[in-house]
C-alpha positions as CSV (number, residue, x, y, z in Angstrom):
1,X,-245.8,44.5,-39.9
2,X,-244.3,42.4,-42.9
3,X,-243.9,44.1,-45.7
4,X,-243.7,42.8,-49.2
5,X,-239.7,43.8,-50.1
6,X,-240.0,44.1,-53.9
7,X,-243.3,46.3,-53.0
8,X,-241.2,48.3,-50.8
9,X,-238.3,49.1,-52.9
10,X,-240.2,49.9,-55.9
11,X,-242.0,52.2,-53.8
12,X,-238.4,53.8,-52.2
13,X,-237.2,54.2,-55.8
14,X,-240.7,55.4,-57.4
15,X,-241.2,53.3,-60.2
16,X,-243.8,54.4,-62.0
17,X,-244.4,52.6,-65.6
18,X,-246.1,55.3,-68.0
19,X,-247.5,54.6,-71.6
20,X,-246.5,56.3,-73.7
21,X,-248.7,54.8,-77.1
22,X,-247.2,52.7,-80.0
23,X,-247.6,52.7,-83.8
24,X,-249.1,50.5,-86.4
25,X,-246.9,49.4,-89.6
26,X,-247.6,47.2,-92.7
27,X,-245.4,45.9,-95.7
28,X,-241.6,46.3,-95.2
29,X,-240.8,49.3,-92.9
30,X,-238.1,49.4,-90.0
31,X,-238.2,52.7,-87.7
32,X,-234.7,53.6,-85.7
33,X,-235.0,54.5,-82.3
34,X,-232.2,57.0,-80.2
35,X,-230.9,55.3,-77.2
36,X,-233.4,55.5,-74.4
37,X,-233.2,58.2,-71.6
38,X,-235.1,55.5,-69.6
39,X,-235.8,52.1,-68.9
40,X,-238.3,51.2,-72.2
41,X,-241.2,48.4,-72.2
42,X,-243.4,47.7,-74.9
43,X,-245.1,44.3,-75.9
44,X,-246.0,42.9,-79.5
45,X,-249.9,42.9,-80.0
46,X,-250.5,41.9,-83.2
47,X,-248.1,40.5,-86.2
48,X,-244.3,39.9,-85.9
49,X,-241.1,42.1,-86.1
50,X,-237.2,41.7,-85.3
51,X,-235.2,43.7,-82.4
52,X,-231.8,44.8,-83.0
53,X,-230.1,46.5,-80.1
54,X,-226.6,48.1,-81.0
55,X,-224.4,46.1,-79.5
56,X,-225.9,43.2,-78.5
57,X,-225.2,40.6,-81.3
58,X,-228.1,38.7,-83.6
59,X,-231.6,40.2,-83.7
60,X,-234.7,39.6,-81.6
61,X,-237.4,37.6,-83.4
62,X,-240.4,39.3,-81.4
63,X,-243.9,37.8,-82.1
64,X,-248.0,38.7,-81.4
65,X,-248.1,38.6,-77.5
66,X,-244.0,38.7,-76.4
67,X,-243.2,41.6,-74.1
68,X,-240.0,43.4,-73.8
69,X,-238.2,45.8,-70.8
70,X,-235.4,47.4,-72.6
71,X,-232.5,49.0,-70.2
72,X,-229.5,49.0,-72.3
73,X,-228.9,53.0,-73.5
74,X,-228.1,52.1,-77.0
75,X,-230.1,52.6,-79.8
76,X,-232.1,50.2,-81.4
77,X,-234.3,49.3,-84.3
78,X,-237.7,47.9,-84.7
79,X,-238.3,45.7,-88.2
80,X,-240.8,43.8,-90.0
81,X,-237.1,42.1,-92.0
82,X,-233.3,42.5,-92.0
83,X,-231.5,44.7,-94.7
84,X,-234.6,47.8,-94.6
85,X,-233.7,51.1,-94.1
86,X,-235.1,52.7,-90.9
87,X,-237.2,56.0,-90.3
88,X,-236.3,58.0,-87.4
89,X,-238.6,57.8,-84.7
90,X,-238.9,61.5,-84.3
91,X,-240.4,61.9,-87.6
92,X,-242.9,59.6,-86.8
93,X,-244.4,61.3,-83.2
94,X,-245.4,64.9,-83.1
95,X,-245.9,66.6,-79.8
96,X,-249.0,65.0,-78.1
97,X,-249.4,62.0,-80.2
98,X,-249.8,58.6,-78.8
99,X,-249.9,56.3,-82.2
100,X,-248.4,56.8,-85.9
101,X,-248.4,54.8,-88.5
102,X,-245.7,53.6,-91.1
103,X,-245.3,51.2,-94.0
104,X,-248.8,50.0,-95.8
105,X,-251.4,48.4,-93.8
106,X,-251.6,47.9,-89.8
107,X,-250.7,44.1,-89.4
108,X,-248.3,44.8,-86.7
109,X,-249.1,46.9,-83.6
110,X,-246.5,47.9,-81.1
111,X,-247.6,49.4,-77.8
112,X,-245.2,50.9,-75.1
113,X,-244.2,53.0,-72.7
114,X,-241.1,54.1,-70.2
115,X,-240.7,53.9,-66.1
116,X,-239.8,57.0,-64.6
117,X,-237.9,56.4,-61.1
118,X,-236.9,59.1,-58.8
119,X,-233.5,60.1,-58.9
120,X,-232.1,58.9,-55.5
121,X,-231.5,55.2,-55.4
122,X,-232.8,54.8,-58.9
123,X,-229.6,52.4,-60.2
124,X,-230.9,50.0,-57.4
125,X,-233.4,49.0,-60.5
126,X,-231.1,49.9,-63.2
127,X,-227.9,48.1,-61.9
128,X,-229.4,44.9,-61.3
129,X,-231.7,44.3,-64.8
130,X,-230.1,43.0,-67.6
131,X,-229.8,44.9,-71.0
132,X,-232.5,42.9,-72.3
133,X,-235.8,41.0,-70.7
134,X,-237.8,39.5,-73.5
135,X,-241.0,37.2,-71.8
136,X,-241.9,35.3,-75.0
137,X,-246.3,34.5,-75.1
138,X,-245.5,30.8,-74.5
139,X,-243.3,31.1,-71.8
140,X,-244.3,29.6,-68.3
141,X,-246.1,32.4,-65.9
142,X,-246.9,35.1,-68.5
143,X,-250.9,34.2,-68.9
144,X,-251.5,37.9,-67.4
145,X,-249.2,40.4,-69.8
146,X,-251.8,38.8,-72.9
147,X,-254.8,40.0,-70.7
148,X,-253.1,42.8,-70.4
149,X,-251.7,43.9,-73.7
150,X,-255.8,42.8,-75.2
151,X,-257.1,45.9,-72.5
152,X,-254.2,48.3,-73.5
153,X,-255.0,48.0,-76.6
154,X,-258.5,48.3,-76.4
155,X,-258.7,51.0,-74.2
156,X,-256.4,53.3,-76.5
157,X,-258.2,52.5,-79.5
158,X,-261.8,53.5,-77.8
159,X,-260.2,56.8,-76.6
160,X,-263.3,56.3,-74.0
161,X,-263.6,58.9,-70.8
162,X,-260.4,57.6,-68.1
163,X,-258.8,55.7,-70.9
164,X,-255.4,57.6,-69.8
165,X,-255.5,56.7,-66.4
166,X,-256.9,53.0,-67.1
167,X,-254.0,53.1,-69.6
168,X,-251.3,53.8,-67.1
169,X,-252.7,51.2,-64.4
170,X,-252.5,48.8,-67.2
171,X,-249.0,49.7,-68.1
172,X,-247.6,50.1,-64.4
173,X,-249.5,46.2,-64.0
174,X,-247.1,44.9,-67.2
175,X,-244.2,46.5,-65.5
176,X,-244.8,44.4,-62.4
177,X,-245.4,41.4,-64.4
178,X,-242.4,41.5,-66.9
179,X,-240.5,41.7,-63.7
180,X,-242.3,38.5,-61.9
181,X,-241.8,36.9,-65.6
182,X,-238.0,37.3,-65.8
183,X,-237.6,36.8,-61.7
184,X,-239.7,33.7,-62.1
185,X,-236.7,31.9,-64.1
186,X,-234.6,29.4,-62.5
187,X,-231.3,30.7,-64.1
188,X,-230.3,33.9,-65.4
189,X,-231.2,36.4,-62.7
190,X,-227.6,38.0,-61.1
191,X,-226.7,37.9,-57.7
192,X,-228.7,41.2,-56.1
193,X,-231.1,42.7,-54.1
194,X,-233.7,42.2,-57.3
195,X,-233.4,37.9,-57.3
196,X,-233.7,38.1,-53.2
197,X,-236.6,39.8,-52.9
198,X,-238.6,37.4,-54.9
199,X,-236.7,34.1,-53.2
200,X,-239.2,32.1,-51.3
201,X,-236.6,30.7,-49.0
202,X,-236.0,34.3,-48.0
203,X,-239.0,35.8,-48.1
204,X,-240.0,35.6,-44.6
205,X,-236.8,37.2,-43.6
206,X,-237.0,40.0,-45.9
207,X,-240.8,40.8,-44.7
208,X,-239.7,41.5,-41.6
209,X,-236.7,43.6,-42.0
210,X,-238.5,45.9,-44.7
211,X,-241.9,45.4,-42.5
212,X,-239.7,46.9,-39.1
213,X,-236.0,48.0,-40.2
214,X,-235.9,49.8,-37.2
215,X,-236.0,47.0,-35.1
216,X,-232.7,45.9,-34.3
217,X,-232.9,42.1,-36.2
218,X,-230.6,39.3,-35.3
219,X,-229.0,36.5,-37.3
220,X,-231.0,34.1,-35.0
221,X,-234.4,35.8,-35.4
222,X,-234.1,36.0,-39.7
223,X,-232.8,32.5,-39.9
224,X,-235.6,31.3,-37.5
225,X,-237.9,33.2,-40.4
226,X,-236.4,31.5,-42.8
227,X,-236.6,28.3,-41.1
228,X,-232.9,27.4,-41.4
229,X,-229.7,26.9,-39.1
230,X,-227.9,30.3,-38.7
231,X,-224.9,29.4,-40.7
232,X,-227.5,27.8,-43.5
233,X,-229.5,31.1,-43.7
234,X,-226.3,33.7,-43.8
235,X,-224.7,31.3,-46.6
236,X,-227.5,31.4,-48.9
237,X,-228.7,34.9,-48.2
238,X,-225.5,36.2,-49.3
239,X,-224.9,33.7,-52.5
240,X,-228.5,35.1,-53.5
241,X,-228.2,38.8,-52.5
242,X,-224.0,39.2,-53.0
243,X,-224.2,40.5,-48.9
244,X,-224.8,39.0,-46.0
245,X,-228.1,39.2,-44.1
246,X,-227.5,42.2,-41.2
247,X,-225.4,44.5,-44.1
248,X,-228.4,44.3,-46.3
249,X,-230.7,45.5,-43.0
250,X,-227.8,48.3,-42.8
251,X,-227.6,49.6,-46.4
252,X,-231.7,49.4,-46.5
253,X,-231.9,51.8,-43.2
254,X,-229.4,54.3,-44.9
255,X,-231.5,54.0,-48.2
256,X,-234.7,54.7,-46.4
257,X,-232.9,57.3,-44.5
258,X,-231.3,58.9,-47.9
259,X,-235.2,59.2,-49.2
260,X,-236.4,61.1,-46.5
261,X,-232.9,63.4,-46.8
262,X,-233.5,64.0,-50.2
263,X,-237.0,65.4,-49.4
264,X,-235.9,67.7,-46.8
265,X,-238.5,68.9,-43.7
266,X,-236.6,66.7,-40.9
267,X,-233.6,67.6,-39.0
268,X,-230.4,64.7,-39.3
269,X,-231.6,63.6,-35.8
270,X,-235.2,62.8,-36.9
271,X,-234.2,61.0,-40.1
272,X,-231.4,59.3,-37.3
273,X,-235.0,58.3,-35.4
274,X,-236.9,57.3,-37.9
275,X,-234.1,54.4,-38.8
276,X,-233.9,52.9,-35.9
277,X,-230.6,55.2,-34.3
278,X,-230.5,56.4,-31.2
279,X,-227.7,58.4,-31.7
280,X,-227.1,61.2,-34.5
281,X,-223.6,60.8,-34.6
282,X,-223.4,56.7,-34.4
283,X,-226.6,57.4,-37.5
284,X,-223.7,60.0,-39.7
285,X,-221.2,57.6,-39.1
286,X,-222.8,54.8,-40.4
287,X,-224.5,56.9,-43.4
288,X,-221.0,57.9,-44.5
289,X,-219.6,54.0,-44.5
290,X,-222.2,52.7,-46.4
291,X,-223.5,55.7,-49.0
292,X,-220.0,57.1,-49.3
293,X,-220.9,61.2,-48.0
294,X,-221.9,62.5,-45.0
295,X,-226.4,63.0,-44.3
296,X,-225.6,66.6,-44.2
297,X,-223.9,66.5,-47.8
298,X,-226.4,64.1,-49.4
299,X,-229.3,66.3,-47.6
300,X,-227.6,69.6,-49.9
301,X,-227.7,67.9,-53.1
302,X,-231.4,66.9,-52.8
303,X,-232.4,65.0,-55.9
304,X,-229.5,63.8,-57.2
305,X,-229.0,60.3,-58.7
306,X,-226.9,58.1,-55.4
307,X,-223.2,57.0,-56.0
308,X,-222.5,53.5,-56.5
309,X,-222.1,51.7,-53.7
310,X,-219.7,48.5,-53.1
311,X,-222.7,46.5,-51.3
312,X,-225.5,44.9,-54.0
313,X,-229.1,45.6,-52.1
């Protein structure tokens, strides 16, 4: 069955956007955040503010309706001008808190959250975002996150019966669509398994080795998906994924393969099985070339965050 691969490797990494609230600020104020533990999000819902992540040159003019995904760990600052000194977020947010206030008066709201990823495989995501997205409220293919951010923040203000599960279905949905946003760019996306798997060209292809990877694909079979020559479809897939077509099918078995290792219950040979091998020690072999240890080593450290790996999926 084809299979959606952005879908699919969001689900093998476990993103999972949760909201986490905002805060409401008036006048001159500027509040000094620690560098994030996670990947951050949070959109601009009403007035105007500047970004300033250490590091990363000029401020951000954010205004009413522009979304942000932060993944640079460096802290940064949140301002309604240059030149005001910051409060420390901590001082802000007591335990079980999802909004504070600062300044004088409420005309800016800020509403956020963070994604939690499992550990193994998680720098798949991490690895191929930039420090920065900002999706601006003008900017071609955004109509959705202004639904969106409208319904966040009505359904934290009403506090109404479900309004934390509504709110984390909402937050999850501007995830997906700050990714679509930023993916939906002509330039500026890197080489990687993130600006494949939302290429039209090689969307066919993809379905079906995330739909079946333990099928044993072809060049033929993917380029006739793709409706190009082999040599045509093997050049492009690997100037738009950094690695050519049957190495990406290879690395994505051993990911699948490393997921079901990491939760334990089945022997090497069944996880060997369950990827499309035949043989357990043609499956170990393999394992060990492309994640860099042996099944039976990355099976002992169970959760543990994957090495970096040479290949780009």
């Amino acid at each position: 069955m084809d299979q959606d691969p952005l879908s699919s490797i969001l689900s093998l990494i476990e993103a999972r956007a949760v909201y986490a609230g905002g805060f409401s600020a008036g006048g001159d104020w500027a509040i000094r955040f620690p560098p994030p533990e996670k990947i951050k999000f949070f959109a601009i819902a009403r007035g105007a503010c500047l970004l300033a992540v250490d590091g990363l040159g000029d401020p951000l003019q954010l205004d009413c309706g522009d979304v942000v995904l932060l993944s640079a760990p460096a802290p940064f600052t949140i301002a309604s001008a240059d030149a005001i000194s910051p409060v420390d977020a901590y001082e802000l947010y007591t335990e079980g808190k999802r909004m504070a206030s600062l300044g004088q008066g409420d005309d800016f709201l800020f509403m956020g959250g963070h994604i939690d990823l499992g550990t193994a495989s998680s720098r798949l995501l991490i690895d191929n975002l930039p420090p920065v997205i900002h999706l601006r409220r003008d900017d071609a293919g955004v109509d959705q996150l202004q639904w969106l951010i409208r319904e966040l923040v009505q359904e934290t203000m009403a506090a109404a019966p479900g309004a934390d599960a509504a709110c984390s279905g909402l937050a999850h949905l501007m995830f997906l669509q700050i990714l679509r946003g930023y993916l939906s760019r002509e330039r500026g996306v890197d080489v990687g398994w993130l600006r494949a798997a939302c290429d039209p060209k090689l969307a066919p292809a993809l379905s079906l080795m995330h739909g079946d990877p333990t099928r044993n694909w072809h060049l033929p079979e993917l380029a006739r998906a793709a409706a190009m020559s082999r040599t045509a479809f093997a050049t492009y897939f690997k100037a738009v994924a950094g690695i050519a077509p049957l190495s990406y099918l290879a690395e994505w078995r051993m990911r699948l393969a490393e997921r079901k290792l990491q939760d334990g219950g089945q022997s090497v040979a069944m996880v060997a099985q369950s990827v499309g091998y035949a043989s357990e020690a043609a499956f170990s072999t393999a394992f060990k070339r492309i994640m860099g240890r042996s099944p039976r080593q990355r099976a002992n450290t169970g959760r543990q965050v994957s090495p970096a790996l040479s290949v780009t999926l």
